[in-house]
C-alpha positions in Angstrom: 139.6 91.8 -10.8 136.2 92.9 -11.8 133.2 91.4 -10.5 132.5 90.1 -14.2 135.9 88.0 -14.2 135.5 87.5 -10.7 131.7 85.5 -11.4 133.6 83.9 -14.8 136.6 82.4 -12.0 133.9 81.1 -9.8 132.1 79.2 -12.3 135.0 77.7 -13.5 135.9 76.8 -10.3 132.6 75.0 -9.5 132.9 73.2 -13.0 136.1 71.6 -11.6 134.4 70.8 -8.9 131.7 68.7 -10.4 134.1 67.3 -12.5 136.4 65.7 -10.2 133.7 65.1 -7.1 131.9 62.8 -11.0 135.4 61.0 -11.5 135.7 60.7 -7.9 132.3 59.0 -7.5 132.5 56.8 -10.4 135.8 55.5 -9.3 134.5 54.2 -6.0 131.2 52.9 -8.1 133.4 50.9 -10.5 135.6 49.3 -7.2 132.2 48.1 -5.6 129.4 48.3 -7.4 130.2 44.4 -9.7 129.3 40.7 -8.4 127.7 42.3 -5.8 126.0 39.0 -5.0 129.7 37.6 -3.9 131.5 39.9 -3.0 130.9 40.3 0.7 131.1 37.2 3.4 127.5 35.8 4.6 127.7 35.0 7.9 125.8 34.8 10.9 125.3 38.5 11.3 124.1 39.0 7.5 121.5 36.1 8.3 120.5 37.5 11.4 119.8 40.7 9.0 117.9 39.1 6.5 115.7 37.1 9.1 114.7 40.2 10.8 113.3 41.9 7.2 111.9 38.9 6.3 109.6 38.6 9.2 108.7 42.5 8.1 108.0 41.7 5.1 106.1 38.3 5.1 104.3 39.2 8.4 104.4 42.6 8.8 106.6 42.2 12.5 108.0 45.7 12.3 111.6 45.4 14.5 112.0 47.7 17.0 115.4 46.8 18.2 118.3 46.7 16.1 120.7 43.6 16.2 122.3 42.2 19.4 125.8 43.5 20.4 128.1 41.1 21.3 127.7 41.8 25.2 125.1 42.3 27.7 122.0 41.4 25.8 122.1 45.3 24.6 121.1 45.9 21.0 122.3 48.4 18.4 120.1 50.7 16.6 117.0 49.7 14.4 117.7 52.5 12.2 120.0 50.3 10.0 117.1 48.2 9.5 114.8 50.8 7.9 117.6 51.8 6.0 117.9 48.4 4.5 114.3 48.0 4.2 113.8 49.0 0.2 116.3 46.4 -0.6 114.0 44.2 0.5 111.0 45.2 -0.8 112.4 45.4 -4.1 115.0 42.0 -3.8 112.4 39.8 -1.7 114.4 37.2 -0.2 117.7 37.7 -2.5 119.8 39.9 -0.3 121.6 41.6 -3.1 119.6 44.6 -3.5 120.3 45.2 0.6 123.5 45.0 -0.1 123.3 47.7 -3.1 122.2 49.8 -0.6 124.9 49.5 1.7 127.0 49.9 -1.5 125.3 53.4 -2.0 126.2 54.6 1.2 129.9 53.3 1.1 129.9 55.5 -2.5 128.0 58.6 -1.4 130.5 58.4 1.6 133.2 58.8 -0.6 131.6 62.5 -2.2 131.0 63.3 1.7 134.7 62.5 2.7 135.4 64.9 -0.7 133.3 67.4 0.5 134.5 68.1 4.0 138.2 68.0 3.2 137.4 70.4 0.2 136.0 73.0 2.5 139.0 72.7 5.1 142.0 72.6 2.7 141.0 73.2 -0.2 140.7 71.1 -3.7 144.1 69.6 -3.4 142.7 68.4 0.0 139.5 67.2 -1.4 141.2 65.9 -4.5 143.1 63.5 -2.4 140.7 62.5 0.6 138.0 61.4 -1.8 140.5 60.0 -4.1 141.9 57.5 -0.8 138.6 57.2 0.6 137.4 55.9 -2.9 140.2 53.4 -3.6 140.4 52.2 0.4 140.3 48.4 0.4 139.2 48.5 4.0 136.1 51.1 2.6 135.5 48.8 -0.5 135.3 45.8 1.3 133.0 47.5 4.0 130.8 48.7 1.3 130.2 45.3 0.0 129.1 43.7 3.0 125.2 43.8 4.6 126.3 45.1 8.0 124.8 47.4 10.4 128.2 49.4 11.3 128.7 49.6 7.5 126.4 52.5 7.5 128.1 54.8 10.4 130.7 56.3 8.5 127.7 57.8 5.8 126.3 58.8 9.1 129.3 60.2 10.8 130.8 61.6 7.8 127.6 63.6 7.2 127.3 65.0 11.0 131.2 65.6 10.7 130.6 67.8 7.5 127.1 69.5 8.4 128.8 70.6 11.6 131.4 72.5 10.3 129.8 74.0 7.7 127.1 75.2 10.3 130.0 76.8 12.3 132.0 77.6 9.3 129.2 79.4 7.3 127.2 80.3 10.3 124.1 78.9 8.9 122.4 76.9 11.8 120.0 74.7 9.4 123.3 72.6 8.8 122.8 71.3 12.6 119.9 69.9 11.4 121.8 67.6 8.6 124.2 67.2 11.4 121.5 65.1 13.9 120.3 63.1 10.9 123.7 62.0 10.2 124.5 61.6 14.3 121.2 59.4 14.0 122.5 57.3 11.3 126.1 56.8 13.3 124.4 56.0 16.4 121.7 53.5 15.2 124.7 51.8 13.2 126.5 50.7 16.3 126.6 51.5 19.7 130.3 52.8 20.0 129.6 55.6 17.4 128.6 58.0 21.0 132.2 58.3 21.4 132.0 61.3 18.6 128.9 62.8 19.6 130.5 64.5 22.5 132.9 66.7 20.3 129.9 67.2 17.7 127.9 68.0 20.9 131.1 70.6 22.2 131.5 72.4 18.5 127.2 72.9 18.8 127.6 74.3 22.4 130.5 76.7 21.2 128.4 77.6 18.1 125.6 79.0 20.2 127.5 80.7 22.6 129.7 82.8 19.8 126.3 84.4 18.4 124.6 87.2 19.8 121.8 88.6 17.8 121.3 85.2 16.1 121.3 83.0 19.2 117.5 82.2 19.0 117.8 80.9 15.5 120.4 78.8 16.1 119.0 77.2 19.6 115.9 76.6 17.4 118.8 74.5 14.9 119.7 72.9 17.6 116.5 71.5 19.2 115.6 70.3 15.8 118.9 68.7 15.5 118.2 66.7 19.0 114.5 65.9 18.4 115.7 63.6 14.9 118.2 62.0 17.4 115.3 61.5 19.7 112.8 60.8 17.4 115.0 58.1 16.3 114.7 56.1 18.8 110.9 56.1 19.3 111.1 52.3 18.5 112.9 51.8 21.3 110.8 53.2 23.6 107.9 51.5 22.3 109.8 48.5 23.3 110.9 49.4 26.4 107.1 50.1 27.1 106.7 47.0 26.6 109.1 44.9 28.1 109.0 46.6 31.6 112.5 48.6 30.0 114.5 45.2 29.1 117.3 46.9 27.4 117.4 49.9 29.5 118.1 47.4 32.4 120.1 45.2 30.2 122.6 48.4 29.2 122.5 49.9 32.7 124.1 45.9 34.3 126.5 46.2 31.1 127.3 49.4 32.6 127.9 48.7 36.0 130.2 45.5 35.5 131.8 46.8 32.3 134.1 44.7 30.6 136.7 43.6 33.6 139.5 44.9 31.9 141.6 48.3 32.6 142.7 49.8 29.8 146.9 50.7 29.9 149.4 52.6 28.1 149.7 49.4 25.6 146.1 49.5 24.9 145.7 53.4 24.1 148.8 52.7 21.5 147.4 49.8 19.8 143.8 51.5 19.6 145.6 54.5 18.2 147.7 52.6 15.4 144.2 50.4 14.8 142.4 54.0 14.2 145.3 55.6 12.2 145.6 53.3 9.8 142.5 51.0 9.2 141.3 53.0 6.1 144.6 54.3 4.5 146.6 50.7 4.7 143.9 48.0 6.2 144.3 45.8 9.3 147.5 46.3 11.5 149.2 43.2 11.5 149.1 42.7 7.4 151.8 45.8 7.1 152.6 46.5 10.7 155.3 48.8 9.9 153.7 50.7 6.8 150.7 51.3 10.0 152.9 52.3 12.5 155.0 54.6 9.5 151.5 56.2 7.9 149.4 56.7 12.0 153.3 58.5 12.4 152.8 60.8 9.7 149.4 61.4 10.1 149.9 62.7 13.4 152.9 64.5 12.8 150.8 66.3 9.9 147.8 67.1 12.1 150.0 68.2 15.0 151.7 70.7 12.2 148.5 72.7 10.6 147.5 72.6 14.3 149.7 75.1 15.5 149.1 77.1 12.5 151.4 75.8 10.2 150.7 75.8 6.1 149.5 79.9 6.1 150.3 80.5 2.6 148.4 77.3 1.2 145.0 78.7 3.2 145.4 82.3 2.3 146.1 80.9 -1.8 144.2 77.5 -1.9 140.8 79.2 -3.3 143.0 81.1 -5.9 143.6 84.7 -4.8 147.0 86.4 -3.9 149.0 86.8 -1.8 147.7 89.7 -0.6 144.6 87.5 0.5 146.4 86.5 3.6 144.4 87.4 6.6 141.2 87.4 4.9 138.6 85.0 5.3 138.7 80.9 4.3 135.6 81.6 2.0 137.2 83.5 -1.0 134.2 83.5 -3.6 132.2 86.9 -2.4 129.6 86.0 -0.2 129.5 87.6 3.2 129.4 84.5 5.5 126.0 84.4 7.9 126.3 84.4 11.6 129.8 86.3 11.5 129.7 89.7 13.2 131.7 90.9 10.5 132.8 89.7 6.9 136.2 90.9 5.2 135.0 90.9 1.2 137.8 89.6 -0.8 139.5 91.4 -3.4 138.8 89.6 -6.3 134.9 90.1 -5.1 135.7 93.8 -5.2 134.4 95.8 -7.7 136.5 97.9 -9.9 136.5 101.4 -9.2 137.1 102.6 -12.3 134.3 100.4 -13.9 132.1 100.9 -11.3 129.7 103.2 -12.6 129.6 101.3 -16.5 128.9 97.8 -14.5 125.8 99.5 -12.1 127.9 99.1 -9.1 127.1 101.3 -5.9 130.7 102.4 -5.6 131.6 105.4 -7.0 134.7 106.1 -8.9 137.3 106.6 -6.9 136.0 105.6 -3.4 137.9 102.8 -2.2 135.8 99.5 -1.7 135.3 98.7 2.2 138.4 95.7 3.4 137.3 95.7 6.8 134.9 96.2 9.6 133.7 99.8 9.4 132.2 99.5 13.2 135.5 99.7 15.4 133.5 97.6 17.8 132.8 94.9 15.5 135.3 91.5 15.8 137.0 91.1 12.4 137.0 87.4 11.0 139.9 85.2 11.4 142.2 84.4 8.6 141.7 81.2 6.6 144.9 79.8 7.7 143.0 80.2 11.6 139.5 78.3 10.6 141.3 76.0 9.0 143.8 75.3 12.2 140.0 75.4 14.1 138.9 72.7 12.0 141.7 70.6 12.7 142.1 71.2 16.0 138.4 69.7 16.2 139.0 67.0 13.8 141.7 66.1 15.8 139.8 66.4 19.4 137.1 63.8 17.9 140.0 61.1 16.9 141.3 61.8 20.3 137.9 61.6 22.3 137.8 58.2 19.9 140.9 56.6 20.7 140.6 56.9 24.8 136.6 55.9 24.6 137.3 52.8 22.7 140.5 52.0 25.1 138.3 52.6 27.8 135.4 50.2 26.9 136.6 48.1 24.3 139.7 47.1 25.4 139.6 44.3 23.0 141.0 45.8 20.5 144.7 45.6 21.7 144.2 42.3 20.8 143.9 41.7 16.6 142.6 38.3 15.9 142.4 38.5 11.9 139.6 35.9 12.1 137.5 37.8 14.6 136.5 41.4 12.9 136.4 44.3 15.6 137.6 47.3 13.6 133.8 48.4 13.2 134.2 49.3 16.7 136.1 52.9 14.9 133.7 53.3 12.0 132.9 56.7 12.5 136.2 57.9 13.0 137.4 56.5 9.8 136.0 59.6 7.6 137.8 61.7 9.9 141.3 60.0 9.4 141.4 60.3 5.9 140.0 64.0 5.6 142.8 64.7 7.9 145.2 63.1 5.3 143.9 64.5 2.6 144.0 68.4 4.6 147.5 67.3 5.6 148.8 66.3 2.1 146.5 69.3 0.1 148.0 71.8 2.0 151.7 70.6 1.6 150.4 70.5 -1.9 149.5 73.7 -1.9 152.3 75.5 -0.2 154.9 73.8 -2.5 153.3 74.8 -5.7 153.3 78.4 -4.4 156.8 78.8 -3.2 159.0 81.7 -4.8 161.9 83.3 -4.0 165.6 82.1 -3.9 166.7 78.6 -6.1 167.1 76.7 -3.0 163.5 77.4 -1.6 162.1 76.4 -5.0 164.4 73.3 -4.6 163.0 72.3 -1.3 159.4 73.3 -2.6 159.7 70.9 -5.9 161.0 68.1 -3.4 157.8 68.7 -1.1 155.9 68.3 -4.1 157.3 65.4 -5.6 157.1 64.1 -1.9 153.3 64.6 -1.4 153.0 62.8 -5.0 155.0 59.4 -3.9 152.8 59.6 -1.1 149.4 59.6 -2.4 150.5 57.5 -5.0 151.5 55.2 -2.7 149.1 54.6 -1.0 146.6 54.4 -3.9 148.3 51.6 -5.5 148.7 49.6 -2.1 145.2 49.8 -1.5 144.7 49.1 -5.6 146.7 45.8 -4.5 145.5 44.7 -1.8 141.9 45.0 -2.5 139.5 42.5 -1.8 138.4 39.5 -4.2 135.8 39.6 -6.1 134.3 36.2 -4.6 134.3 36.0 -0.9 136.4 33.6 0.9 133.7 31.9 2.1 131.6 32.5 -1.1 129.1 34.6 -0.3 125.6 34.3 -0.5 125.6 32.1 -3.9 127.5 29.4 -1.7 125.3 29.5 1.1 122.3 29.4 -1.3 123.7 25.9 -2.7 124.2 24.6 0.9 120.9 24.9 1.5 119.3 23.8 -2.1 121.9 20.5 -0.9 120.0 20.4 2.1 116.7 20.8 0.6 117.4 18.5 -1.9 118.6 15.7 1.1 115.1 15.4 2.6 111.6 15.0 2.2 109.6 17.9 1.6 107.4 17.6 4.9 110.2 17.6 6.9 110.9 20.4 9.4 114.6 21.6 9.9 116.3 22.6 13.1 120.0 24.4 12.8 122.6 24.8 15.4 126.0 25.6 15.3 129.2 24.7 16.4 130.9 26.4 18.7 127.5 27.2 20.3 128.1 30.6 21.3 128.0 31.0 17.2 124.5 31.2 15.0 123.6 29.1 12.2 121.6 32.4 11.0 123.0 32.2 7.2 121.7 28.5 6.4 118.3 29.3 8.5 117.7 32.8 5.8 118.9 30.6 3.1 116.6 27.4 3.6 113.7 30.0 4.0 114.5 31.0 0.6 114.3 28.1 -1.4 111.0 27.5 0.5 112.2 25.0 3.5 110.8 25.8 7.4 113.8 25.7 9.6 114.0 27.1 12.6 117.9 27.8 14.5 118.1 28.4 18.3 116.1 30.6 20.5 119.5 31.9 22.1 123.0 31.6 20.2 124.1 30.5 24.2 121.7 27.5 23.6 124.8 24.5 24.2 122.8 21.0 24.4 121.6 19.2 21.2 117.7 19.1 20.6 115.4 15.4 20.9 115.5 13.6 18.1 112.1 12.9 18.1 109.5 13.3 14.8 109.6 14.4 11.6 112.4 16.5 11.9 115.7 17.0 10.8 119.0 18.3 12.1 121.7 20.8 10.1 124.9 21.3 12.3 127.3 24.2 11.2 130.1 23.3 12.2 133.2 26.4 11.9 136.8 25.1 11.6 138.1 28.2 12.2 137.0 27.5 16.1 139.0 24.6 16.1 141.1 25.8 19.2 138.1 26.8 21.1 136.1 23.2 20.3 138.8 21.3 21.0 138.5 19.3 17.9 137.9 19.3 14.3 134.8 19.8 12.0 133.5 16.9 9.7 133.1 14.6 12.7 135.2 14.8 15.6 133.8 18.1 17.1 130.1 17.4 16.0 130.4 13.6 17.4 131.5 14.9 21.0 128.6 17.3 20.9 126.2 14.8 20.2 127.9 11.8 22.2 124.6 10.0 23.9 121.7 11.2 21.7 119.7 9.3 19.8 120.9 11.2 16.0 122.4 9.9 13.5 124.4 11.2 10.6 122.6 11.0 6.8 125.1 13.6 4.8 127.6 15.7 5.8 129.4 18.3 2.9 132.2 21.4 3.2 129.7 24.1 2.8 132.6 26.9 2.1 136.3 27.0 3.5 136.7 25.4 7.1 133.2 25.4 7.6 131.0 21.9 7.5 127.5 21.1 7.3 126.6 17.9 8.4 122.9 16.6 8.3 121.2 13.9 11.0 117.8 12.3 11.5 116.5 10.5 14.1 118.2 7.1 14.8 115.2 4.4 13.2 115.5 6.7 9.7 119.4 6.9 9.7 121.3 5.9 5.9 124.7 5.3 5.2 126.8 8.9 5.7 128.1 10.4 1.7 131.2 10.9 1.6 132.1 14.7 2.1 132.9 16.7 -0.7 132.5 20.3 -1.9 128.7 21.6 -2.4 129.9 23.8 -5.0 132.1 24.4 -8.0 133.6 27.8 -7.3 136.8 28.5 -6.0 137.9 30.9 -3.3 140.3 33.9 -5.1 141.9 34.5 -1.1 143.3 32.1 1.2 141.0 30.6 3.5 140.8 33.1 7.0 143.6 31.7 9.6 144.3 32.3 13.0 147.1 34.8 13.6 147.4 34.7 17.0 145.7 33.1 20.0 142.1 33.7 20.8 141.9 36.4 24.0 141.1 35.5 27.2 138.0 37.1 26.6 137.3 35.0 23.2 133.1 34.6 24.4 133.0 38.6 24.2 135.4 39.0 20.9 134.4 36.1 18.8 130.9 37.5 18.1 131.0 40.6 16.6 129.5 43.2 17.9 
């Protein structure tokens, strides 16, 4: 092939690659981007959020820790909120454009997830990871939502991809891309460090392959740790501060831990929860389909680990089969930081049009195809960086699945109502490029087979196989996406619970929140009455368990959550909120069913008490979902799981 055709293939090949990383993109736009407004629930955490950047942005209160984890008095990352910040900026108190931001990252995600898989296995690989990351229900619905762990897999998915291509290209600037994405992970949610140790092992074996280019890379990898570092100058400005709260706060969490061991049980469960959160949702929905698909997956990555699927590497980037043995990179350019670079045929140019074309090599003299220094190392063969890149892939699921059996043991325990599958947010980028590897190269290998009928045979089975497959999966996660309104209804239902509210009571009148069970926040209807204009104020502490004195010109909102009912011991709409108020002096004025199971009842002070409405829906809209229902007991540890971390 002449270097002429050999420029024309490559173009070609990088117009198919815009092509489908455009389709790929748009797909996962159209799936998230509409009724962003309802789409994701507004809880207690998304108020929490909105309070925070609110204070920024009325009084200029910068936050320097991110939000509260569940345990400990330990905080995430602020990071998450500077990331939201130009949401806000531009949205002001209507939390939409925050969420378009989280929306943007879940999408850009999805060209990330394309990216990495596309390097490793080739397109059929990248074809198919973006194309499952895209349609994921699990990824949609996360992308929809104004979370802080919504962000780690952009973050994880970015350190993920910057580190390989800085040890497969041998270009140590990609370590820096790899610490601002660590950054991003990290800040996101505290259990993200379970994957900086095997970005932290590949960097360490980086620098101690190179010889003559040590220095640069060192110099990569300094920068790298100064944007992790740098990071988290808000926290030490804190810490300054506070005579180092958190520090002492995370070193007590340390020392007592959780209480639980983690067993044999636990490690399975955490391994199925990992396996199969993105390619088929929550475990007990399809336990069998999980436990079928975490099989396979495995099986897959235990397969191209050994070294299986050499013809699809030595063939995915298009060349012969005399390409095997030759490098992954197959498009002429000598690869950086290698001590030696095999260039491929199809780079070669033609001896016998050498001289018309201005090439160097004369007619006749045969093009170099390996190291011409004996004592230099040749590279290894695609089908070897490939099995090097799964092998790692694989090491940071593993190193993923023992850390979270080891300090979250909680997760053996799935409580639909009680959300705790952020805890393996940035290992979910990793699952599905291992799919889509795992599937490509099956892909690959069956559309190359030759030889006798039967082979053919088993290849055109292996094809059609890989096919059911994908599809498959695609159209369960097509059904079983999530609904365009909330269950809860979203912000627009907590925004007419609080005009309700607003509209209940005089104008001078100050409003305190508090929530039932107390170890939950009224957060949501606190944001909300600050943005139609009302001063309310929720608890100092969500452990904050006795009513406050009816006394003056104040009013009283309790949020009352059904879905608690085993843990209150009785129901919303008056039971539970008459118990907590049994012997103090308020009295109820309205009480309304804010959203599904969850009750808003208002009181004043006994002498200004009316006769209570009767309760009846605040809004018009209908939930498209069934309203969230317990599906097994709470844990023994329900104070640490209900709130999520």
């Amino acid at each position: 092939m002449t270097a002429r055709a050999s420029a024309s293939t490559a173009t070609r090949r990088l117009a198919a690659d815009r092509l489908v990383l455009l389709v790929l993109l748009g797909l996962a736009a159209i799936l998230r981007l509409p009724n962003l407004e309802a789409r994701g629930s507004f809880d207690a955490d998304q108020g929490r959020t909105m309070l925070v950047l609110e204070a920024w942005l009325r009084e200029g209160s910068i936050p320097l820790l991110g939000p509260p984890a569940s345990i400990g008095g330990v905080h995430h990352g602020v990071l998450s909120y500077y990331l939201l910040a130009p949401g806000v900026a531009i949205g002001g108190l209507d939390p939409t454009p925050a969420v378009a931001v989280v929306t943007l990252a879940g999408i850009a995600s999805v060209g990330i997830v394309w990216f990495l898989a596309r390097a490793i296995g080739g397109p059929a690989a990248g074809l198919i990871a973006g194309l499952l990351f895209a349609v994921s229900a699990t990824e949609v619905g996360r992308s929809t939502s104004l979370w802080n762990p919504n962000v780690v897999p952009l973050g994880a998915g970015l350190a993920a991809t910057a580190a390989w291509q800085a040890w497969s290209r041998g270009q140590p600037a990609w370590w820096l891309a790899a610490g601002a994405g660590a950054a991003v992970a990290l800040h996101g949610h505290l259990l993200s460090v379970v994957v900086v140790f095997p970005l932290a092992a590949l960097a360490i074996a980086d620098l101690a392959r190179r010889r003559g280019e040590r220095r640069r890379a060192a110099i990569a990898l300094l920068g790298a740790g100064a944007i992790v570092v740098a990071s988290y100058v808000p926290l030490l400005v804190h810490e300054l501060g506070t005579d180092f709260a958190e520090t002492r706060a995370f070193l007590t969490l340390a020392t007592e831990g959780t209480g639980d061991r983690p067993s044999i049980w636990t490690v399975t469960v955490v391994a199925l929860r990992v396996g199969s959160w993105s390619l088929v949702g929550l475990l007990t929905r399809a336990p069998e389909l999980a436990v079928t698909v975490t099989a396979g997956l495995a099986v897959g990555v235990a397969w191209l680990a050994v070294g299986g699927g050499r013809t699809g590497a030595a063939l995915f980037e298009g060349g012969s089969r005399s390409d095997r043995g030759r490098p992954l990179r197959a498009d002429g350019r000598v690869t950086e930081g290698h001590r030696a670079a095999v260039v491929p045929e199809e780079s070669q140019p033609d001896p016998r049009t050498a001289r018309a074309e201005g090439s160097s090599v004369e007619a006749g003299e045969t093009p170099r195809r390996g190291p011409a220094d004996p004592s230099e190392t040749p590279p290894e063969p695609g089908w070897a960086v490939r099995r090097t890149a799964v092998r790692w892939l694989a090491a940071v699921l593993v190193t993923t699945v023992l850390g979270l059996a080891l300090v979250a043991p909680s997760l053996a325990t799935v409580v639909e109502a009680l959300p705790v599958d952020q805890y393996h947010a940035a290992a979910d980028p990793i699952v599905v490029v291992l799919a889509g590897v795992v599937l490509g190269v099956l892909w690959t290998d069956a559309r190359r087979a030759t030889g006798r009928s039967r082979r053919r045979l088993v290849a055109r089975l292996g094809e059609g196989g890989v096919f059911v497959v994908v599809a498959g999966l695609g159209l369960w996660n097509l059904a079983t996406q999530p609904p365009w309104v909330a269950p809860d209804g979203g912000w627009p239902a907590v925004r007419a619970a609080a005009e309700r509210v607003d509209a209940a009571l005089p104008a001078d009148r100050s409003i305190l929140l508090r929530s039932l069970p107390t170890f939950t926040a009224p957060d949501a209807y606190t944001f909300a009455l600050h943005a139609v204009g009302r001063t309310a104020l929720g608890p100092e502490a969500a452990s904050t368990s006795e009513p406050p004195p009816a006394r003056g010109p104040v009013a009283l909102v309790v949020v009352c959550d059904d879905r608690f009912r085993p843990v209150t011991g009785a129901g919303c709409g008056g039971p539970a909120e008459g118990r907590w108020l049994a012997g103090t002096s308020w009295r109820l004025h309205e009480r309304f069913v804010a959203a599904p199971e969850r009750v808003l009842s208002i009181y004043v002070p006994e002498p200004e008490a009316a006769a209570p409405s009767t309760a009846r829906p605040c809004v018009d809209w209908k939930p498209k979902a069934a309203p969230l229902r317990w599906t097994s007991s709470l844990p023994e540890d329900w104070r640490f799981a209900a709130r999520s971390v």
